[in-house]
Structures are given as structure tokens and as C-alpha cells.
DSSP file (Angstrom, degrees, kcal/mol; ACC not computed):
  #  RESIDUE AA STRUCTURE BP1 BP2  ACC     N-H-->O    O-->H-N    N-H-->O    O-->H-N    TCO  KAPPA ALPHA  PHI   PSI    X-CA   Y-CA   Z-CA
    1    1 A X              0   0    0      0, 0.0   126,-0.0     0, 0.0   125,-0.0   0.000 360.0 360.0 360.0 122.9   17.8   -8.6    5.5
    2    2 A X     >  -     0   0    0      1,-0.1     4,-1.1     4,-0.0    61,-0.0  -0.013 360.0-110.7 -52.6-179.4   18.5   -5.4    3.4
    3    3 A X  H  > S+     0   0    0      2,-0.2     4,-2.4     3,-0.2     5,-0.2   0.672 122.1  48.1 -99.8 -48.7   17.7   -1.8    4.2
    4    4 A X  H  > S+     0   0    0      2,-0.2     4,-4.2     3,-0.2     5,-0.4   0.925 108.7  50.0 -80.7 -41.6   15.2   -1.9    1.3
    5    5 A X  H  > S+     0   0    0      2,-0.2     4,-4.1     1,-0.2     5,-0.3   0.988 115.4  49.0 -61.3 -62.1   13.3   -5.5    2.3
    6    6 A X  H  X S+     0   0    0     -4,-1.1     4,-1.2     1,-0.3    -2,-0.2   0.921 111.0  49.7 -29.1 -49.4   13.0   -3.7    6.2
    7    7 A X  H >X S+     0   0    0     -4,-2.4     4,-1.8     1,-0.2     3,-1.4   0.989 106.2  57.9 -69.3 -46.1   11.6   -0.7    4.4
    8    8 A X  H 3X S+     0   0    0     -4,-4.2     4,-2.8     1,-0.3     5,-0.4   0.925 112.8  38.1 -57.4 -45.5    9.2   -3.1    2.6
    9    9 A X  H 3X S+     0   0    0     -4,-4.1     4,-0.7    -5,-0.4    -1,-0.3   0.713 108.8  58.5 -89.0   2.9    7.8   -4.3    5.7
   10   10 A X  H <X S+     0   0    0     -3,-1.4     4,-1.5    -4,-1.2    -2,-0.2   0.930 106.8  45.4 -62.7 -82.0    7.7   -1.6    7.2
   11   11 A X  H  X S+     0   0    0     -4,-1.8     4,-1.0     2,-0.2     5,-0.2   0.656 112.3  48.9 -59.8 -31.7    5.7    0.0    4.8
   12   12 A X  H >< S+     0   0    0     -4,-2.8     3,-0.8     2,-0.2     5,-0.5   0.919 109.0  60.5 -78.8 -49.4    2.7   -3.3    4.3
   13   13 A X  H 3X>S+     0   0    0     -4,-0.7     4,-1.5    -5,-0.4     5,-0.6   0.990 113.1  39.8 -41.1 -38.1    2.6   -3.2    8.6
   14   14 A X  H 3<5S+     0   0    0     -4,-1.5     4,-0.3     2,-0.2    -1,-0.2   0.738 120.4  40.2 -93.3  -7.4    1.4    0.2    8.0
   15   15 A X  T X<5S+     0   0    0     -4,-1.0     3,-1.3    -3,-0.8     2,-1.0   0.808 116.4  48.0 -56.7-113.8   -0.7   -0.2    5.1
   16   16 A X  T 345S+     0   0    0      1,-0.3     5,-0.3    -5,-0.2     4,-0.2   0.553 120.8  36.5 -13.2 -35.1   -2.2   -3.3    6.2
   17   17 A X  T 3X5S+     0   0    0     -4,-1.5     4,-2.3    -2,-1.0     5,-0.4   0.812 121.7  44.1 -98.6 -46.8   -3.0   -1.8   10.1
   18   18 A X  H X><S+     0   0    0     -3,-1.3     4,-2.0    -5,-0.6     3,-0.5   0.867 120.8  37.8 -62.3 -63.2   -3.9    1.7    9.1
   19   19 A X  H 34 S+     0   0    0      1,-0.3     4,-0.3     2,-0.2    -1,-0.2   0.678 120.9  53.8 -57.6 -14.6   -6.2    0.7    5.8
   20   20 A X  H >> S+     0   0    0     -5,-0.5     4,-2.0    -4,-0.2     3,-0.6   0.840 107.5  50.4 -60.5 -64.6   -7.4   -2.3    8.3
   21   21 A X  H <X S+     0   0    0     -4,-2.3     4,-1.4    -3,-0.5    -2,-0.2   0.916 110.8  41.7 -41.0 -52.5   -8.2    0.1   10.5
   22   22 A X  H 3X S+     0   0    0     -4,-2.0     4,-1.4    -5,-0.4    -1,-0.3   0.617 111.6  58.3 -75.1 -12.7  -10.4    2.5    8.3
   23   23 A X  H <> S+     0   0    0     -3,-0.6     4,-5.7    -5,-0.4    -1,-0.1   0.824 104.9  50.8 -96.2 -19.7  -12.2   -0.5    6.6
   24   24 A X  H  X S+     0   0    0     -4,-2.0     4,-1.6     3,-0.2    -2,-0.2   0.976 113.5  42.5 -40.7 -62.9  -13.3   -1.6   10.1
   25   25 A X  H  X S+     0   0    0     -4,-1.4     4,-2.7    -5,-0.5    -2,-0.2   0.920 115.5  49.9 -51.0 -55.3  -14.7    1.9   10.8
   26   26 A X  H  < S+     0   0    0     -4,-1.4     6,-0.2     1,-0.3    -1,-0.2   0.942 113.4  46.2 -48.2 -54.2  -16.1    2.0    7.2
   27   27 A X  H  < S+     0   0    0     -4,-5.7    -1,-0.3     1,-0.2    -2,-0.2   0.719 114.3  53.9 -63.3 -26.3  -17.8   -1.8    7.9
   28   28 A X  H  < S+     0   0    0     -4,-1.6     2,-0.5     1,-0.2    -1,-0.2   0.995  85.6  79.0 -53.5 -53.3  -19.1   -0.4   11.5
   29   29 A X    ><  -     0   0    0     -4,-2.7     3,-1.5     1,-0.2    -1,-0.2  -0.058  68.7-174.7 -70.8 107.6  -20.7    2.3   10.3
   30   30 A X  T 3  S+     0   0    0     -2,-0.5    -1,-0.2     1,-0.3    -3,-0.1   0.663  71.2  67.4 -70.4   0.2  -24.0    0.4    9.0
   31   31 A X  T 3  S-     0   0    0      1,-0.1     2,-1.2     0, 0.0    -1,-0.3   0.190  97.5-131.7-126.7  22.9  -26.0    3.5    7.2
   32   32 A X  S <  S+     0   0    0     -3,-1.5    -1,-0.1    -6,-0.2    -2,-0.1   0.329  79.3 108.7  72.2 -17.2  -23.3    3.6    4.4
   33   33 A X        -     0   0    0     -2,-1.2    -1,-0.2    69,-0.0     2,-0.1   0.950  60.4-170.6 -61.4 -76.6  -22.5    7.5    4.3
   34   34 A X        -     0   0    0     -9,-0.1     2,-0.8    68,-0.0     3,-0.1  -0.246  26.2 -85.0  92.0 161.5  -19.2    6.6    6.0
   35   35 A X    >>  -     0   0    0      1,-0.2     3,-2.7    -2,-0.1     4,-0.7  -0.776  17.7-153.0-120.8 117.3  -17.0    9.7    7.3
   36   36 A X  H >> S+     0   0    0     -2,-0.8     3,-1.7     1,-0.3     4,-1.1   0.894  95.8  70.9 -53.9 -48.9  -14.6   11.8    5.2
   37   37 A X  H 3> S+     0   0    0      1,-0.2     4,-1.2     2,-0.2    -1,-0.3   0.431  87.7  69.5  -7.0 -29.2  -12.8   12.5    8.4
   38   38 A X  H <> S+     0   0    0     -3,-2.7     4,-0.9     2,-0.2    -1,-0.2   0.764  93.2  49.1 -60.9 -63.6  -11.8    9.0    8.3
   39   39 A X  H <X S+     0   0    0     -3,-1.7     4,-2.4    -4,-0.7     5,-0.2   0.775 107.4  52.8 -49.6 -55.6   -9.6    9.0    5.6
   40   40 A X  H  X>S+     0   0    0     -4,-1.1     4,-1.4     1,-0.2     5,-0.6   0.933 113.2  48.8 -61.9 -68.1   -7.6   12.1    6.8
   41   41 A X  H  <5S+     0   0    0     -4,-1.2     4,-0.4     1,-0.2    -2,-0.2   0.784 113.5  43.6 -24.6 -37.8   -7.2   10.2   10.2
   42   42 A X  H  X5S+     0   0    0     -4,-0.9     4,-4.1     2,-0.2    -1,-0.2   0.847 118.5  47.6 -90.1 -32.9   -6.1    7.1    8.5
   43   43 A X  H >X5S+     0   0    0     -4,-2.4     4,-2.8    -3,-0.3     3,-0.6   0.986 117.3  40.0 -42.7 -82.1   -3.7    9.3    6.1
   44   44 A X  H 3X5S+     0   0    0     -4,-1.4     4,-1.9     1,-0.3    -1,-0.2   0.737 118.6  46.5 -64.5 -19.7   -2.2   11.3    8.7
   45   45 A X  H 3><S+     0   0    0     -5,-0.6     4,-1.8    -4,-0.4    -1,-0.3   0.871 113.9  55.1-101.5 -45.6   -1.9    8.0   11.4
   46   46 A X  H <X S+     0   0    0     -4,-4.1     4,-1.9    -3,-0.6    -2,-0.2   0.956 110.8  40.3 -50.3 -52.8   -0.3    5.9    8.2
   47   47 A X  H  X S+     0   0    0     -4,-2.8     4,-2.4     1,-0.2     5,-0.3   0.967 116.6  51.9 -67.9 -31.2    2.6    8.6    7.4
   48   48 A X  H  X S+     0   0    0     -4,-1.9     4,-3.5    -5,-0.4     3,-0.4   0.988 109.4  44.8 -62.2 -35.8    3.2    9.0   11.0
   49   49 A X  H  X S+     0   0    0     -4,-1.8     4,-1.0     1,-0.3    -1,-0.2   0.822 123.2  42.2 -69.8 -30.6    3.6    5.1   11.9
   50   50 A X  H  < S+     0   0    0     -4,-1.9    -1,-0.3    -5,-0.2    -2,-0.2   0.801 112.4  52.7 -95.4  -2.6    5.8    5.0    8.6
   51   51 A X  H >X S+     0   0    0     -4,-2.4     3,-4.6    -3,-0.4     4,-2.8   0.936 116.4  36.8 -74.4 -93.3    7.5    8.0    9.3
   52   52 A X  H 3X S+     0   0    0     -4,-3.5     4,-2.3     1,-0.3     5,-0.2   0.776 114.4  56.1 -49.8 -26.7    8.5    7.0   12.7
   53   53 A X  H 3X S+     0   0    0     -4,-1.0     4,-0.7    -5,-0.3    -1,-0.3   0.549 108.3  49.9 -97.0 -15.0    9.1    3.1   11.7
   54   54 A X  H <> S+     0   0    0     -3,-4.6     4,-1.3     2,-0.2    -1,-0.3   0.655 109.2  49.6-102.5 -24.3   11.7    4.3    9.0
   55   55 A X  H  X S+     0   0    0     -4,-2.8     4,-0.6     2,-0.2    -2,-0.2   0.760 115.5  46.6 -97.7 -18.7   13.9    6.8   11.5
   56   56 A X  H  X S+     0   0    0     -4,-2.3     4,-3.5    -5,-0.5     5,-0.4   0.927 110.8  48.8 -50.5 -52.5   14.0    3.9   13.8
   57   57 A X  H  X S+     0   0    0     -4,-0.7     4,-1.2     1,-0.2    -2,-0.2   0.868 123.1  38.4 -63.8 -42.8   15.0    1.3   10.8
   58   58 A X  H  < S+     0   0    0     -4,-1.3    -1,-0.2     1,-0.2    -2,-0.2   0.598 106.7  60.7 -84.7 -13.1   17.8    4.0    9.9
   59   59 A X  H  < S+     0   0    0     -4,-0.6    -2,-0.2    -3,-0.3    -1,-0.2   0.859 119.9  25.5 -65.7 -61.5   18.7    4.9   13.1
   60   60 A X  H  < S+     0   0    0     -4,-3.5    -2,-0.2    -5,-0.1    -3,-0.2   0.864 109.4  93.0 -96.4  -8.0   19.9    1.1   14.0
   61   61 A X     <  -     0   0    0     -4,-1.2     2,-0.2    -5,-0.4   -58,-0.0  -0.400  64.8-144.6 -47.2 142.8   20.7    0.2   10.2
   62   62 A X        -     0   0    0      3,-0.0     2,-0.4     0, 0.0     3,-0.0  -0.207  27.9-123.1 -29.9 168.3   24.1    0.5    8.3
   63   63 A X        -     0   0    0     -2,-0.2   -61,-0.0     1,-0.1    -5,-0.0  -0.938  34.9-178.7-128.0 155.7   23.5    1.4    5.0
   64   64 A X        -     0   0    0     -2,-0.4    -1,-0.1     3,-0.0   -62,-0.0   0.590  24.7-161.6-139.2  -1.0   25.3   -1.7    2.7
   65   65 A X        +     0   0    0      2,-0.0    -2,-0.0    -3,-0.0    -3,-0.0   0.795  57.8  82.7  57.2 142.5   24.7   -0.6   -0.5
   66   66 A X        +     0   0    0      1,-0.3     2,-0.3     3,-0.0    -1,-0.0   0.998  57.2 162.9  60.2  55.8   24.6   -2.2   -4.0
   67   67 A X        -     0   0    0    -65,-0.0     2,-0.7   -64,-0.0    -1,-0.3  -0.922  43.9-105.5-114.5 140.9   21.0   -3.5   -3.4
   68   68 A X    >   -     0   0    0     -2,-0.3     3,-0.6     1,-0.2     4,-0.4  -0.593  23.0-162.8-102.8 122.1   19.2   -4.4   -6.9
   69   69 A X  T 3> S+     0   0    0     -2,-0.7     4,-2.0     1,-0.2    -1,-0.2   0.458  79.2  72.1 -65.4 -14.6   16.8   -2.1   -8.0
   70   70 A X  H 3> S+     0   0    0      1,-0.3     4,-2.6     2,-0.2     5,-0.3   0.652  86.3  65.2 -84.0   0.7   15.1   -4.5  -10.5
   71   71 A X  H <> S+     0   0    0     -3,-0.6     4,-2.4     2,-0.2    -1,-0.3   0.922 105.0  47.2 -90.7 -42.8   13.8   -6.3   -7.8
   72   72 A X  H  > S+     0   0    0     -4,-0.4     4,-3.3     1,-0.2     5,-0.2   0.985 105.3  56.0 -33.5 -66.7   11.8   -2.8   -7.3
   73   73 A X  H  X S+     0   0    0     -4,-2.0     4,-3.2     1,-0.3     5,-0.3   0.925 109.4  49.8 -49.9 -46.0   10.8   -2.5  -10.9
   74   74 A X  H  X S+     0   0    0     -4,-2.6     4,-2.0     1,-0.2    -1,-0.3   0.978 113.4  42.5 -64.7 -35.4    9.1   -6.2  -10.5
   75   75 A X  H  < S+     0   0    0     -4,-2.4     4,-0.3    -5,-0.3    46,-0.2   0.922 117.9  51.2 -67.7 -31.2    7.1   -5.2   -7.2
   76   76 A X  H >X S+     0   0    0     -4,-3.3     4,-3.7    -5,-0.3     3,-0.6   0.955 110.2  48.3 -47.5 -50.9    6.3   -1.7   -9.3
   77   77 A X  H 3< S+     0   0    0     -4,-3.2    -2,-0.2     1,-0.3    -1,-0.1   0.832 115.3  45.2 -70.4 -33.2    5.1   -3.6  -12.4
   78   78 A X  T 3X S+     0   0    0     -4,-2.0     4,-0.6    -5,-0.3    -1,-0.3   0.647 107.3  52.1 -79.9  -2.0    3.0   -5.7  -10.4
   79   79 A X  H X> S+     0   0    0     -3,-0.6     4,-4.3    -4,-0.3     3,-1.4   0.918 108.7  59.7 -78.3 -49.6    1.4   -3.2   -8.1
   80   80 A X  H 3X S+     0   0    0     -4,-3.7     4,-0.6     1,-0.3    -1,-0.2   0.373 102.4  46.5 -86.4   4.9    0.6   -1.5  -11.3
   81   81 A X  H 3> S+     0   0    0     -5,-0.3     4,-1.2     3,-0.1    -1,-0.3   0.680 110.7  54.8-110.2 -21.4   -1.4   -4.2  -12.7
   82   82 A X  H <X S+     0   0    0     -3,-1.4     4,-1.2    -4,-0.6     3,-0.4   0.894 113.0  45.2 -39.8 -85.3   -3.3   -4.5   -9.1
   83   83 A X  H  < S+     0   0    0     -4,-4.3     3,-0.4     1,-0.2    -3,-0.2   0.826 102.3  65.5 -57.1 -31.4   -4.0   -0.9   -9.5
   84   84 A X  H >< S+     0   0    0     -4,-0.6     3,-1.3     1,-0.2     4,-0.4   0.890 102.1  49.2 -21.8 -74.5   -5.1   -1.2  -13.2
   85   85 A X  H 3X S+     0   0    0     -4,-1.2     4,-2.3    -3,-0.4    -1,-0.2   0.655 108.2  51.2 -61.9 -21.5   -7.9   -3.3  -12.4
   86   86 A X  T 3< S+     0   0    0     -4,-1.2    -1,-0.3    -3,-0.4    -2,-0.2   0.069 108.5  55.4 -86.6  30.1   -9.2   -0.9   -9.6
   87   87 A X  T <> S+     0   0    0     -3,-1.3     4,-0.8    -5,-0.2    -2,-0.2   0.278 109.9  45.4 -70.4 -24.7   -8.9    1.8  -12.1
   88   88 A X  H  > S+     0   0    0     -4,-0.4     4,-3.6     2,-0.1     5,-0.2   0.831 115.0  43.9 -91.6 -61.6  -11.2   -0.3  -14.2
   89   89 A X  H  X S+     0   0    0     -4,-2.3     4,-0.6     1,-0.2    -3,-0.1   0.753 112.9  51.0 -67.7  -6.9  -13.8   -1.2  -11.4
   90   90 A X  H >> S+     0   0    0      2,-0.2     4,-2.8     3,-0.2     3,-2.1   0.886 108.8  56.5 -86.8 -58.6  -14.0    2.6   -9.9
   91   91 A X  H 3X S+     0   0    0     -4,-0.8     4,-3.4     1,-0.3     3,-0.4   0.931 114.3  39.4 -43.6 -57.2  -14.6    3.6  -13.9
   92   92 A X  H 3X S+     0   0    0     -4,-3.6     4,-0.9     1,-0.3    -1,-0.3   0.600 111.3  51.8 -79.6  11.6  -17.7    1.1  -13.8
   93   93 A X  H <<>S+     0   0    0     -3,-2.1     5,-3.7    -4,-0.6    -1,-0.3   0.626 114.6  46.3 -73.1 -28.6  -18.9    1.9  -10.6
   94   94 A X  H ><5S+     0   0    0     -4,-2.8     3,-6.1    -3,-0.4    -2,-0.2   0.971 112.6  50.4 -57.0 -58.9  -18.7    5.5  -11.9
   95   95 A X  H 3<5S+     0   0    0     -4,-3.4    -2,-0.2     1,-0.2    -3,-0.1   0.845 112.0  48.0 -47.9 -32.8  -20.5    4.4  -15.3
   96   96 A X  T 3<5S-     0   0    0     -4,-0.9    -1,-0.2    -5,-0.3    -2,-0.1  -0.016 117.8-111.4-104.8  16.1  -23.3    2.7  -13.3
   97   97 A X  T < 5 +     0   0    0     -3,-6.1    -3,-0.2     1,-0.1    -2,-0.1   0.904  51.3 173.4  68.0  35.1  -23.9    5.7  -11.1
   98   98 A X      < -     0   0    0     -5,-3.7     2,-0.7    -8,-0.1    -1,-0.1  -0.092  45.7 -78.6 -76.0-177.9  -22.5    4.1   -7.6
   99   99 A X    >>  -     0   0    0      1,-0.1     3,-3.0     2,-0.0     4,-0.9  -0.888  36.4-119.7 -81.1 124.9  -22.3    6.7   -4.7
  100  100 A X  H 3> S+     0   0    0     -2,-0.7     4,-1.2     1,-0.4    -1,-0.1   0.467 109.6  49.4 -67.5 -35.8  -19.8    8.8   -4.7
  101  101 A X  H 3> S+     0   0    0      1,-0.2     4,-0.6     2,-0.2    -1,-0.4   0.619 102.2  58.2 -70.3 -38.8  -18.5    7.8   -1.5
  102  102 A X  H <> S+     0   0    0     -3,-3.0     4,-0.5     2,-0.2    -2,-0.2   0.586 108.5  53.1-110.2  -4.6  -18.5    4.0   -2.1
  103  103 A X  H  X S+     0   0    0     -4,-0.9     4,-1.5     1,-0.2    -2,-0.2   0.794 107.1  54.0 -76.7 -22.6  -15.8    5.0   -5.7
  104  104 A X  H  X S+     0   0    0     -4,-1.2     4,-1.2     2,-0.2    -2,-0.2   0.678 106.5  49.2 -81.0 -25.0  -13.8    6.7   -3.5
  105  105 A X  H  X S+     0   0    0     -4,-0.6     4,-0.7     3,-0.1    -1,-0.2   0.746 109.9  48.1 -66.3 -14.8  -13.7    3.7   -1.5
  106  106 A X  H  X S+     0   0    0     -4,-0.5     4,-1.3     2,-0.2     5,-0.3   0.826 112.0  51.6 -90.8 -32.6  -12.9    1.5   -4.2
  107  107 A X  H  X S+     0   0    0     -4,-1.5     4,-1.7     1,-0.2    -1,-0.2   0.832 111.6  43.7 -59.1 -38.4  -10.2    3.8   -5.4
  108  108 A X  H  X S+     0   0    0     -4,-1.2     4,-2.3     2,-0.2    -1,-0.2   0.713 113.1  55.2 -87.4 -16.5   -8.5    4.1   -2.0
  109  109 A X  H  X S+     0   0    0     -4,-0.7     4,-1.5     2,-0.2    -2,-0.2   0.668 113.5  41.9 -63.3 -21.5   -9.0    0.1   -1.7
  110  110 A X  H  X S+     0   0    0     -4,-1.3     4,-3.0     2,-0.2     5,-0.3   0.937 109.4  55.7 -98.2 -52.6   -7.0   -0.4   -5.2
  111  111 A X  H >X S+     0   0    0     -4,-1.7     4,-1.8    -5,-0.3     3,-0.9   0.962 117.5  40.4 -60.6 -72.6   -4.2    2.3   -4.5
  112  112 A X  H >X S+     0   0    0     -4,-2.3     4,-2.4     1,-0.2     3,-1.4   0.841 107.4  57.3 -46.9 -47.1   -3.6    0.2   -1.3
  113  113 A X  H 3X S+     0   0    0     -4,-1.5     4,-2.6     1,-0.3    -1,-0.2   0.811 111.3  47.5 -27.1 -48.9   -3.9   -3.1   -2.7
  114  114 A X  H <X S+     0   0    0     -4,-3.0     4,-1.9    -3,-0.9    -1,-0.3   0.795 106.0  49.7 -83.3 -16.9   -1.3   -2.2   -5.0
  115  115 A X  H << S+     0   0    0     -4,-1.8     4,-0.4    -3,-1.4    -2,-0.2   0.938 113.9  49.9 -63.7 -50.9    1.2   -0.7   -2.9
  116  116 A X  H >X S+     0   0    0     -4,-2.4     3,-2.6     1,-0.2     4,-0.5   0.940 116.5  45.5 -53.1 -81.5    0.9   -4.2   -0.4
  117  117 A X  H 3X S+     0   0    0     -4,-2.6     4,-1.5     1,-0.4    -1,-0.2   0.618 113.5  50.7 -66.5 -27.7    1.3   -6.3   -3.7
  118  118 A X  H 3< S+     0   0    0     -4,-1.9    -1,-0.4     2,-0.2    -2,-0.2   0.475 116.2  36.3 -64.2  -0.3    4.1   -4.2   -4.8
  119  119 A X  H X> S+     0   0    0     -3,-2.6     4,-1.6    -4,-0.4     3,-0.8   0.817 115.1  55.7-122.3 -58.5    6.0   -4.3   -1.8
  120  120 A X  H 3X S+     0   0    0     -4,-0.5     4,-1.9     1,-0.2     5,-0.3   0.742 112.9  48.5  13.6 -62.2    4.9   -8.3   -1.1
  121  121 A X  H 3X S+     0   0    0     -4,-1.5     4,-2.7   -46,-0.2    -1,-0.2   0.932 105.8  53.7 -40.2 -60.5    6.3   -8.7   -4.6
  122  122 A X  H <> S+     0   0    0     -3,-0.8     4,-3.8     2,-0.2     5,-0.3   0.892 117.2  38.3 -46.0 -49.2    9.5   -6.7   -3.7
  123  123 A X  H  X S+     0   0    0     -4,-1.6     4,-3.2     1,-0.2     5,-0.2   0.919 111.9  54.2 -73.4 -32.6   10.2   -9.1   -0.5
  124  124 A X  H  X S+     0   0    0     -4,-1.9     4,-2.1    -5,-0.2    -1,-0.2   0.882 112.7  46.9 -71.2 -37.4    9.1  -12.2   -2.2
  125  125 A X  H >X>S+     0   0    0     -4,-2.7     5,-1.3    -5,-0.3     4,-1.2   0.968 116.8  45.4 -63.2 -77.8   11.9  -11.2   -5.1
  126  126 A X  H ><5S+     0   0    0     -4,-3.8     3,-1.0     1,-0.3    -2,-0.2   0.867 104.0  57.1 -29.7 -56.1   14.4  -10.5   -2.6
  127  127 A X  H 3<5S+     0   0    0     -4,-3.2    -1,-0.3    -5,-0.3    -2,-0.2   0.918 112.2  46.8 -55.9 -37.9   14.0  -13.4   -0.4
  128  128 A X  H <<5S-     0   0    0     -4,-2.1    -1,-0.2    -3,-1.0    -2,-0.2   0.514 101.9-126.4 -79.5   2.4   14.7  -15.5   -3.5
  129  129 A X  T <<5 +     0   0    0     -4,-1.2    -3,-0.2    -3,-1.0    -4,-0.1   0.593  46.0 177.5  67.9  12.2   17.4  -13.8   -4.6
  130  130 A X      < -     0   0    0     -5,-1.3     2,-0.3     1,-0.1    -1,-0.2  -0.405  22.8-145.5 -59.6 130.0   15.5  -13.3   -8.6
  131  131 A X        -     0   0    0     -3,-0.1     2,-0.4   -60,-0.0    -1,-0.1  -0.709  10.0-151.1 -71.3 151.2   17.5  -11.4  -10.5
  132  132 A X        -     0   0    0     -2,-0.3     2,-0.5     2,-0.0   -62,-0.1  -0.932  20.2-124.9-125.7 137.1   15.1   -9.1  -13.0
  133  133 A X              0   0    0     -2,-0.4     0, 0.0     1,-0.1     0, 0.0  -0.618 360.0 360.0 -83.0 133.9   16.7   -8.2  -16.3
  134  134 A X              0   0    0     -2,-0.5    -1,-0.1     0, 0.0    -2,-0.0   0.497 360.0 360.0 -93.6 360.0   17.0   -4.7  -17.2
């Protein structure tokens, strides 16, 4: 497994458990305000856990070089179509007056979504060896 596929999973464990974590919290909390506090917490608990999970992965890594970057550009290009459509559903929850609180959820729900599916993408490319044409 490359440096870059490690990084990839790396980075969806820490998506997937911090933004698991905050939607838990979100779903407890029955009376729908939700806590902005929350967000920083899940922020600040996300970088650390990828923080630390990447100077461990470089710590026992080699570096091996001459790993293909188009396999990026396809996990970008689909993240960005992921996020596209929660750009689209935050607009109409704006147009339609939602709470402010529950567009900011949808917004930080689409930003992950597409980072997991860009990265998901990334591994799934890798694993198959697809080359992507530049």
C-alpha cells in the first residue's frame, strides 16, 4: 500500500469517527438548537487524530515515490460532484427559510461527504491500479 492510499485512510477513519461523532451528539440533542461548541470540538478532535495518525504513518513509512497523481484528480472530481449537490440542497434550504443551524448542518454534512467520497474514490482507483488520463 502507498504512502498516499495510508494517507487516504487515514483521513476517512477520522472523518467518518469525528463527523460520526458530532452527528450523534446533533441526533441526541432532541430540541433541535444543537450546540455551536460542537463543531469546534469535532474540528479541533478531527485535525488532532489526523495530525497524530499522519506523524505516525511517516514516522514508520519510506517514502517510494512516483505515485500517480491522476488517481487524486479522480477522487477530487468526484468529491466535487458530492459537494455540488450539497451546495445545491443548503441553497434550497436557504431559499425555503430552514434554520440557520440546520444549513449549517447540511453544509458541514456535504463538505464531509465529499472528502469520504473523494478519498474512497482515491483508494478504490489505487487498489485497481486505473490509470486516469491527463
Amino acid at each position: 500500500m502507498s504512502f498516499r492510499e495510508r494517507s487516504s485512510w487515514i483521513v476517512v477513519a477520522g472523518l467518518v469517527l469525528g463527523y460520526g461523532w458530532y452527528l450523534v451528539e446533533v441526533v441526541r440533542d432532541r430540541t433541535g438548537g444543537g450546540d455551536p461548541w460542537l463543531v469546534v470540538a469535532m474540528v479541533v478532535g478531527l485535525v488532532a487524530l489526523v495530525a497524530v495518525g499522519h506523524a505516525v504513518l511517516a514516522a514508520t513509512t519510506r517514502g517510494t515515490g512516483g505515485e500517480r497523481s491522476g488517481v487524486t484528480r479522480r477522487g477530487r472530481a468526484s468529491g466535487g460532484i458530492v459537494l455540488a449537490v450539497g451546495a445545491v440542497a443548503t441553497l434550497v434550504l436557504a431559499v425555503l427559510q430552514a434554520p440557520h443551524l440546520w444549513i449549517a448542518h447540511v453544509t458541514l454534512a456535504s463538505l464531509v461527504l465529499s472528502e469520504v467520497v473523494a478519498h474512497v474514490v482515491g483508494i478504490a482507483h489505487a487498489r485497481t491500479g486505473a490509470v486516469v488520463a491527463r
